[in-house]
C-alpha positions, 0 to 999 in steps of 0.5 A: 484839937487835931482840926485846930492843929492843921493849916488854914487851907488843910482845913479849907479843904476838909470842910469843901469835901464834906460839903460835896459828900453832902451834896453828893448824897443828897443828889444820890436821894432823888435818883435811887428813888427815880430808879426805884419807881421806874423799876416798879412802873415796868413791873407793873406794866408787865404784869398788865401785860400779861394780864391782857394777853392770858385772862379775859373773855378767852383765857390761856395759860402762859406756857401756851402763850410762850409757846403761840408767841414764839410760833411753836404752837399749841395745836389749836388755829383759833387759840393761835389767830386769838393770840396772835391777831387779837390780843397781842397787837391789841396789847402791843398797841396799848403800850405803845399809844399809851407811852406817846401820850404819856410823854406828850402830857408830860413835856406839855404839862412841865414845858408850859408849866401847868398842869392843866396843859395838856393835849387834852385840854389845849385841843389837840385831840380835839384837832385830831377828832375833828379832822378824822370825822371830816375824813370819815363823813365828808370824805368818805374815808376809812382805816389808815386815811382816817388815822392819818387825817387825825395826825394831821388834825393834831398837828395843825391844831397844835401849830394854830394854838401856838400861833396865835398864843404867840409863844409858850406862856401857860395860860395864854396857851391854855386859854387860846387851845381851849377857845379852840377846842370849843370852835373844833367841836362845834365843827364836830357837831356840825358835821354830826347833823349832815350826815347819816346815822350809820356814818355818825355811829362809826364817827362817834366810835372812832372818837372815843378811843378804842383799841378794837381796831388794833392790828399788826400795821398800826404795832409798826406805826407806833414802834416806827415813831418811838424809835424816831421820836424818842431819841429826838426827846432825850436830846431836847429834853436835857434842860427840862428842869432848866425850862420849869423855871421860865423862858427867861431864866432858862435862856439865862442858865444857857438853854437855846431859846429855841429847844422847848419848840423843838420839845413840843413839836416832838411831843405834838407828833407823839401825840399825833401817833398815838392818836393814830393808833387808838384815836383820841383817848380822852385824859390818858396825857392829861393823866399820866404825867401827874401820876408819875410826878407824884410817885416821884416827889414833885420831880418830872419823869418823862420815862415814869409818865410813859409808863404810867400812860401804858398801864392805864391804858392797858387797865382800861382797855382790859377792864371796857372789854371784858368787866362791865356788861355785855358790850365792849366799852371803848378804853376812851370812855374808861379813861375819861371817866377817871380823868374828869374827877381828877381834872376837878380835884386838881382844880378843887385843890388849887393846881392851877396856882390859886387856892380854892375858895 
């Protein structure tokens, strides 16, 4: 009765702010849940932390670690180098290598709008394994030109596949990374059978992904490139739920139609980096943004993926060097014998847009 007394426009405006209450709640959802699963991927990113420096083949207490870390020290040098030349870097270097592929995989994988479109997939690691085998066996070179030279392979690769796609539709990209990949590791091969066995065993090392080379220089690297790249992924990646719709309707709703290039090249040197850092660690980008879509509701968080991609790292990195036989087991080959059944789950449940038969 006291609705039906009022005026038309008193009523008007009663039922518009009910209807944004409404819409306001129903946006707060989807945020407190994001914050939710961010808060429980950093605890749980910190406890791995923790885990890799103070359990393992050499164990220590958190007092003593508090204490090597801030340089008061504990009186025994080779707890002190232990902690401070071995497992720190070692860790810092994981989270770091596991946060550029996270967030490559996830703007990959939500840019192309496929979930089979990762660097993994496209050859861009396959780029980067390439070129550093060819530094390593052709070339003669060892430690950071390696590195370099995989960066470099990542980024070409990446700039060759996107050539001759011709633009940024999905499966066209998948389909020409992946004829690409294939060309890159019958490269690889070749240069397998033309070298000595000593060389192809340090290749072969190299290639799978490993954290055992992990020092001081390369925890600079990482941090130099987060602190660069990040930024420049914030600012790109403001229209990110515009580009899940498609090129055409995001160039409708106002996206420049250049940002998604400037997203994937920013996400293509991430990569680089963290290939440079570990090499390339198979399935950690591939792994990692689904992951944290899941835990999200279907939405993308590329800060979820990061953190995700630094947790399986530190998991398999602690797990290959400490829990399975005798011999440290490269993080790499731990990664991708996780990912390669989940590649095929999603396959087998019809992630690439067709159910299965």
């Amino acid at each position: 009765m006291t609705v039906l007394s009022e005026r038309p426009s008193e009523v008007l405006t009663h039922v518009v702010a009910a209807d944004v209450e409404r819409v306001r709640r129903a946006r707060r959802i989807p945020r407190r849940r994001h914050a939710l699963v961010l808060g429980g991927l950093g605890a749980l990113t910190f406890t791995l932390f923790c885990v890799h420096l103070l359990l393992g083949g050499y164990t220590f207490t958190a007092p003593d670690a508090v204490r090597i870390i801030l340089g008061d020290g504990i009186g025994r040098p080779t707890a002190e180098f232990i902690m401070m030349e071995s497992k720190l870097p070692r860790a810092l270097t994981a989270v770091g290598v596991g946060a550029c592929f996270g967030i490559g995989g996830a703007v990959f994988q939500t840019t192309l709008r496929n979930p089979l479109a990762s660097p993994d997939i496209i050859g861009v690691s396959t780029g980067a394994s390439t070129a550093a085998v060819l530094a390593l066996l052709t070339f003669g070179l060892r430690g950071d030109a390696v590195a370099l030279a995989s960066a470099c392979g990542a980024v070409g690769t990446a700039l060759l596949v996107r050539w001759v796609a011709g633009g940024l539709g999905g499966y066209r990209l998948v389909l020409v990374g992946v004829g690409v990949a294939a060309a890159l590791v019958s490269v690889t091969q070749y240069l397998f059978t033309r070298a000595a066995v000593w060389d192809v065993q340090l290749a072969l090392r190299w290639i799978t992904g490993s954290l055992s080379d992990a020092d001081w220089q390369k925890v600079q690297v990482l941090a130099l490139a987060l602190v660069v790249l990040l930024p420049l992924v914030w600012w790109s990646s403001r229209d990110l739920r515009a580009n899940e719709l498609g090129e055409d309707a995001a160039v409708g709703l106002g996206v420049p139609r250049r940002r998604p290039d400037l997203l994937m090249l920013v996400a293509v040197l991430l990569v680089a980096a963290g290939v440079a850092g570990a090499g390339p660690v198979a399935f950690l980008a591939f792994l990692s943004a689904p992951i944290a879509r899941g835990l999200n509701k279907g939405r993308t968080s590329i800060a979820g993926a990061a953190l995700v991609g630094a947790c399986i790292l530190l998991a398999a990195d602690h797990v290959g060097a400490n829990y399975i036989g005798d011999v440290t087991m490269p993080a790499g080959i731990i990664t991708g014998a996780v990912g390669a059944p989940f590649l095929l789950w999603l396959m087998a449940r019809g992630a690439t847009g067709r159910s299965p038969r």
